[in-house]
C-alpha positions in Angstrom: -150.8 123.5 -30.0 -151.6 125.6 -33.3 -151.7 129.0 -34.0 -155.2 130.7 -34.8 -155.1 133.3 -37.7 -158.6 135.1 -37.0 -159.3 136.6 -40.7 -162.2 139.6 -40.6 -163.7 141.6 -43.3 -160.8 141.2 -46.3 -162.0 137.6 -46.6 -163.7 138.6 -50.2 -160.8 139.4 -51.8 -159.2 135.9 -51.0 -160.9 132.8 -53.7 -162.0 129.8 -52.7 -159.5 127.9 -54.2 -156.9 130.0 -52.0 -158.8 129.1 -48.9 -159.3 125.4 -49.9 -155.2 124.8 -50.5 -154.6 127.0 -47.1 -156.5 125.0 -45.1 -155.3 121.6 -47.0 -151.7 122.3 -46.4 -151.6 124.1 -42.7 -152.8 121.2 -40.5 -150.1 123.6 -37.8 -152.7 126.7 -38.3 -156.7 127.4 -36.9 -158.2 129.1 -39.4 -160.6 131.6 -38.1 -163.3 133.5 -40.2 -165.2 136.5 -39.0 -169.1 136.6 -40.9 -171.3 139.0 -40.3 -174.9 137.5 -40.3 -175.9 139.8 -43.2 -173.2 138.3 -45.5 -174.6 135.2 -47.8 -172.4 133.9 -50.3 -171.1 130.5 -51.9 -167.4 131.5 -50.0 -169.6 131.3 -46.4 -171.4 128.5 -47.2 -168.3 126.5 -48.2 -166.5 127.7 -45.2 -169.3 127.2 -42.7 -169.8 123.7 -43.9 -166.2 122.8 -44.2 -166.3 124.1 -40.4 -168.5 120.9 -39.7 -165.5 118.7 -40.5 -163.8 117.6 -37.5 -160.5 116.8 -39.5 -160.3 120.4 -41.4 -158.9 122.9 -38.4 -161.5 126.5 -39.4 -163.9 128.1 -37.1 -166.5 130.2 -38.7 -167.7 132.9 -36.0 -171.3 134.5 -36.3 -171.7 138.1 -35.5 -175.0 139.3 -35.2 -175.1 142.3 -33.4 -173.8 145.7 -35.2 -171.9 146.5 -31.8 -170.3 143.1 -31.6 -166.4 144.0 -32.0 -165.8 140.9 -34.5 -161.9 140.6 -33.5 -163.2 140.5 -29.8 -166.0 137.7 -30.2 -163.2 135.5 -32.4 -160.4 135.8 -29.8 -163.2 135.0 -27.3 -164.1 131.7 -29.2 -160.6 131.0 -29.6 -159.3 131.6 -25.6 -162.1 128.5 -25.0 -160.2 126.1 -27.2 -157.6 123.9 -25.2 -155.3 123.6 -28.7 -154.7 127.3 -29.3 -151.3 128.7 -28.2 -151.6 132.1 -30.3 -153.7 134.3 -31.7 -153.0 136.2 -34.8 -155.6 138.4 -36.5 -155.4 139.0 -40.7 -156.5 142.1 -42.2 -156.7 144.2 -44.9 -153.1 145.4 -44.2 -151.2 142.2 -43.5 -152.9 139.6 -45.8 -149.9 138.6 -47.4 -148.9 136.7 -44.1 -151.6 133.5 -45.2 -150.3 134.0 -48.8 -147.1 133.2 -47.5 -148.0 130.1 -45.5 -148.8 127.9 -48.0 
């Protein structure tokens, strides 16, 4: 079973290189990432495809309604998955947790 860290809006201020090494060295962790449909950059792309990959363990959630609580619609997506035994959600205030995972 793996623990899900559902990451929301703060995802800019992590690089890609930091996401690439995270998700390479916690095979224990689910990755989640929160978009927003109005949100296009290279990080997304990377992530979305990389999400493709059955051996890479990341989840890229699509919110396209304003009202849509993003937190809500992850832990949804993440309650239907048989290999999740926790949730954890990363924000602005606690983003040192991932930094201290790898």
């Amino acid at each position: 079973m793996k623990i899900a860290l559902i990451i929301t809006k703060p995802i800019e201020k992590l690089t890609k290189n930091f996401l690439v090494d995270f998700i390479k060295n916690n095979k224990k962790d689910h990755l989640c990432i929160v978009r927003d449909l109005k949100c296009f950059n290279e990080l997304y792309d990377y992530l979305d495809k990389s999400a493709k990959s059955s051996d890479i363990n990341i989840s890229v959630v699509n919110i396209m309604y304003k009202k849509a609580s993003p937190i809500n619609a992850a832990k949804r997506y993440l309650q239907s998955r048989n290999d999740i035994e926790d949730i954890r959600i990363i924000n602005k205030n606690n983003m040192a947790i991932i930094e201290n995972l790898l």
